[in-house]
N, C-alpha and C positions, 0 to 999 in steps of 0.2 A: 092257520090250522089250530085246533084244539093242544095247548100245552098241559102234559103231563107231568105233575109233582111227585105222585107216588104210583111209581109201576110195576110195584108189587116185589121188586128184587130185596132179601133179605141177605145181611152178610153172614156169613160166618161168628159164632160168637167170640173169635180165638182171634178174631181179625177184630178190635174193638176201637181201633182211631184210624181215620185217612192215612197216618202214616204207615202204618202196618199193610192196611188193604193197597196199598200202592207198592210199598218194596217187595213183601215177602212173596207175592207173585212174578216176580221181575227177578230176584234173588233164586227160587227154588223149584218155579212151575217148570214140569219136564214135560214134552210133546210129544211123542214117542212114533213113528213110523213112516215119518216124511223123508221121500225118498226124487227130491228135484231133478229135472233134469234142466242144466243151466245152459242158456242161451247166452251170446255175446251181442248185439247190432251196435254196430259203429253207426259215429254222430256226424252231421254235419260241419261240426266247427273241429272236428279228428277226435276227435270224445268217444267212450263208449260207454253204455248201459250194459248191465247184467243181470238177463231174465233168470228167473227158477221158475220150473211150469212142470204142476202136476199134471198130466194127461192119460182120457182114460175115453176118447173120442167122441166126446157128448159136443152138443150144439148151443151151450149154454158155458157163458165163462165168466170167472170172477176176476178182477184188479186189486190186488191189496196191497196199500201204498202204508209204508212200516213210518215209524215215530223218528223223531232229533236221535241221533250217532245209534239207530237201530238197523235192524237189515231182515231180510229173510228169514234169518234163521231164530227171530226173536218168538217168544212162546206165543205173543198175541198174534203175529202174523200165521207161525203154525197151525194154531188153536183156528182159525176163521179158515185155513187152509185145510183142516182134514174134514172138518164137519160138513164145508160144502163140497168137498171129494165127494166125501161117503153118501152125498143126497144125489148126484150127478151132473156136479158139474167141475168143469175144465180151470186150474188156477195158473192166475200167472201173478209170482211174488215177484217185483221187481225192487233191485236196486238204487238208490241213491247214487248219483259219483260218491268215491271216496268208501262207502257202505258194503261193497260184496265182499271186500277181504284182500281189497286189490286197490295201490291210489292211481286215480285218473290221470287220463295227457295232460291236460289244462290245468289253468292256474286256478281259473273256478273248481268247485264243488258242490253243494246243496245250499235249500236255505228253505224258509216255510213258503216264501212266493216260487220257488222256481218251478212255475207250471207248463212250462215250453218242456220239460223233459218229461211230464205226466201226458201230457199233449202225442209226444214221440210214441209211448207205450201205447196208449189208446191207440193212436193213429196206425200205427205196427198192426196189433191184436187183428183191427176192423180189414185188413189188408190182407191177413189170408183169407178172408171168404169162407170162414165155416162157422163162426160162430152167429147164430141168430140174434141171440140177447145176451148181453154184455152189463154188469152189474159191479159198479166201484164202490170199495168199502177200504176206510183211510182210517187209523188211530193218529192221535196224538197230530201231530204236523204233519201227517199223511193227511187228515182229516181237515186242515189247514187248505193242502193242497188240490184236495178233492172239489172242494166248496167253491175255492176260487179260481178254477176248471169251469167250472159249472157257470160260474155268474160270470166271468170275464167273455167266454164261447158260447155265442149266440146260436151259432152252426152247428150242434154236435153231433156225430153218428146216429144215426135213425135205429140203430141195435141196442144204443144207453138205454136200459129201464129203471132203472133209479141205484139211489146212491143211500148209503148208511153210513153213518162217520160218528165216534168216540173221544173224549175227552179232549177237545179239541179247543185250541186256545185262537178264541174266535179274533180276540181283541191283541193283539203281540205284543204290544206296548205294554198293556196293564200287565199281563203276563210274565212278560220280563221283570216287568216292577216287583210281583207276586214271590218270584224267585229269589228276589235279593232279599227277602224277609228273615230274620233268624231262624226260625223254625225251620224255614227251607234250606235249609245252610250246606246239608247233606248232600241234595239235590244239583245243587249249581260246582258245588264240587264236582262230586262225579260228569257232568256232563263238561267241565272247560277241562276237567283231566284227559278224557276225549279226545275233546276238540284240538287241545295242544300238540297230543302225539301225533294225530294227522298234521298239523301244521308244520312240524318239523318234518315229515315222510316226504310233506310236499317240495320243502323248501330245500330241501336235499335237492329233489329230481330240477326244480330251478330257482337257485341260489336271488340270479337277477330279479324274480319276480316277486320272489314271496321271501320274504326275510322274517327271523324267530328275534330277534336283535328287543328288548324290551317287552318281551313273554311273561318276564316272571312278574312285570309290573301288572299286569292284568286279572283283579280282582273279580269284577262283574261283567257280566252279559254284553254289559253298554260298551265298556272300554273292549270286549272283542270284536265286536259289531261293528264300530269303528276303524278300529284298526284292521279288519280284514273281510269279513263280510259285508260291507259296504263297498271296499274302495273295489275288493273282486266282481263285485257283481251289478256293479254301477250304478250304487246308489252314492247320496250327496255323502249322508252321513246314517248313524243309526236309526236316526230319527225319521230320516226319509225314509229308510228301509223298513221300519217297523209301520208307518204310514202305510206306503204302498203294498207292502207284503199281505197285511191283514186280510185273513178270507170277509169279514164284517162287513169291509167296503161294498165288495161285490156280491153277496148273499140277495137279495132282494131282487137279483135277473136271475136267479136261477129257476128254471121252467123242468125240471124233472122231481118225481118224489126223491126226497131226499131228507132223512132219519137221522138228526143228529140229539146224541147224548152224552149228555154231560152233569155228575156228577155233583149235588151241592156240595159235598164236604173236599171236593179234587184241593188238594194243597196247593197246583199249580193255577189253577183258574179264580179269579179273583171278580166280581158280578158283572163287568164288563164284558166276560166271554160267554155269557148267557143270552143269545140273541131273542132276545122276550118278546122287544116290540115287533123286529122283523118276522118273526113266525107268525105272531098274533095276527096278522093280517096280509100272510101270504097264502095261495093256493096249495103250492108244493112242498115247501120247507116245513117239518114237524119237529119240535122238541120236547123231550124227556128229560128231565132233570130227578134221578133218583134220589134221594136217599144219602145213601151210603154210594161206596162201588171206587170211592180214592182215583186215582190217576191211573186209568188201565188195569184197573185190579177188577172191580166186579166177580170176585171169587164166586165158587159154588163147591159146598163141603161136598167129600166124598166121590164129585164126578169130576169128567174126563175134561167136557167142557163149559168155557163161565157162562154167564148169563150173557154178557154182549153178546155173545158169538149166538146162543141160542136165539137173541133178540134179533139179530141182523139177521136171519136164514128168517125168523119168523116173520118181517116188514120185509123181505123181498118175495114171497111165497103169498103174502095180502096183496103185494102189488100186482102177482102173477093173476090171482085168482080176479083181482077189480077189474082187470085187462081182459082175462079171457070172456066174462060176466056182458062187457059193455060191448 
């Protein structure tokens, strides 16, 4: 499909480097009127997930799968969550393990491959029987998740109409790399700060499993990944996991439209997560690479909601109309 460089999103002039258009959205954007109602389903292996779902009895529903140590309650998941309320349709923000406010049974938790639990929510959703069209929209490692949903499930619900996904770090390896840059110094801070306090929440509830015993040795991504997101989630090493994890792999079977954008100036993406050649000559997959727009920022002075959000309602409402046309 035709790749877009310039799609016309303009920043804010107050926002003038990727680092700004990425925190101070994340830092002070407020969403004002979401009002969830939270579901629980327990898992198969004694696990449970934690739906929030706006409802308002339409036959049309969104999926939005939130970014690394985000949740429901994060502004971008809001922001995607009131504006497709207010056009009519049905949300359902769900959880991560570890992510609603609550740590999970298990020793596992999340990661950018765990698609068997994006799998559960879909598979849930399609299972009550009222939703006609079913529409997934992933930031960050949501969008990770989404992608490789898509290209791993050959089989998908006959209700999927396509998918939109944002700043998404196609390539997980470069990614992590991208992160350990000085410039991003901020960034991998804040997220192993995180990640650590859940590791002890965990290790509380089992001592045997999960041990914090050489935490504070742990500088970068790699040495976490190693040390626990690997060996919890059965990979060899980081390496395997960053391997197998990557949506990249499996992008090129994905047979639904599906809208992924991704920012040139994103601090966390480095041209590896730029899938150039795979859109270039796929049917379904379209890429946008704006501008500006930082890591989940894509501000917009003055209004309520950014541009992604207007972007993703605008490329699901083209796909509505290509569909009803044919």
């Amino acid at each position: 499909m035709p790749i877009i460089n310039d799609t016309g999103y303009k920043r804010p002039f107050y926002l003038f480097n990727q680092h700004l258009e990425t925190i101070l959205p994340s830092m002070f954007r407020k969403v004002r009127g979401i009002a969830y109602q939270r579901e629980r389903i327990d898992l198969e292996d004694g696990d449970f997930l934690d739906l929030d779902w706006l409802k308002n009895n339409h036959e049309r529903l969104v999926i939005v799968s939130h970014g690394l140590e985000g949740s429901s309650d994060r502004h971008y998941v809001k922001g995607m969550a009131k504006l497709f309320h207010q056009n009519q349709w049905d949300i359902l923000a769900w959880n991560c393990r570890t992510c609603s406010g609550v740590i999970n049974r298990t020793a596992r938790f999340y990661h950018h491959g765990a698609t068997d639990d994006l799998k559960t929510v879909i598979d849930y959703a399609v299972s009550l029987k009222k939703y006609r069209m079913i529409v997934l929209i992933g930031i960050s490692m949501g969008g990770s998740l989404t992608l490789k949903y898509l290209g791993e499930n050959q089989t998908i619900p006959k209700v999927l109409l396509c998918a939109t996904v944002f700043s998404v770090p196609c390539n997980l390896k470069s990614s992590v790399m991208a992160l350990e840059k000085r410039g991003n110094l901020f960034y991998k801070r804040r997220f192993l700060k995180k990640l650590k306090k859940k590791i002890k929440a965990k290790a509380e509830i089992m001592p045997d499993v999960i041990g914090t015993d050489g935490f504070q040795g742990i500088k970068r991504f790699n040495d976490f990944d190693n040390k626990y997101t690997a060996p919890l989630h059965g990979f060899r090493d980081a390496e395997d996991f960053y391997e197998k994890a990557s949506a990249e792999k499996y992008m090129r079977e994905i047979n639904l439209p599906t809208l992924i954008v991704n920012a040139k100036n994103d601090p966390f993406l480095p041209m590896e997560c730029y899938p150039i050649k795979i859109a270039d000559n796929h049917d379904s997959v379209f890429l946008e690479m704006p501008l500006h727009g930082g890591h989940v920022g894509f501000s917009l002075r003055g209004e309520e909601f950014n541009w992604a959000e207007k972007r993703s309602l605008a490329f699901v409402n083209d796909v509505i109309r290509q569909n009803t046309i044919s």
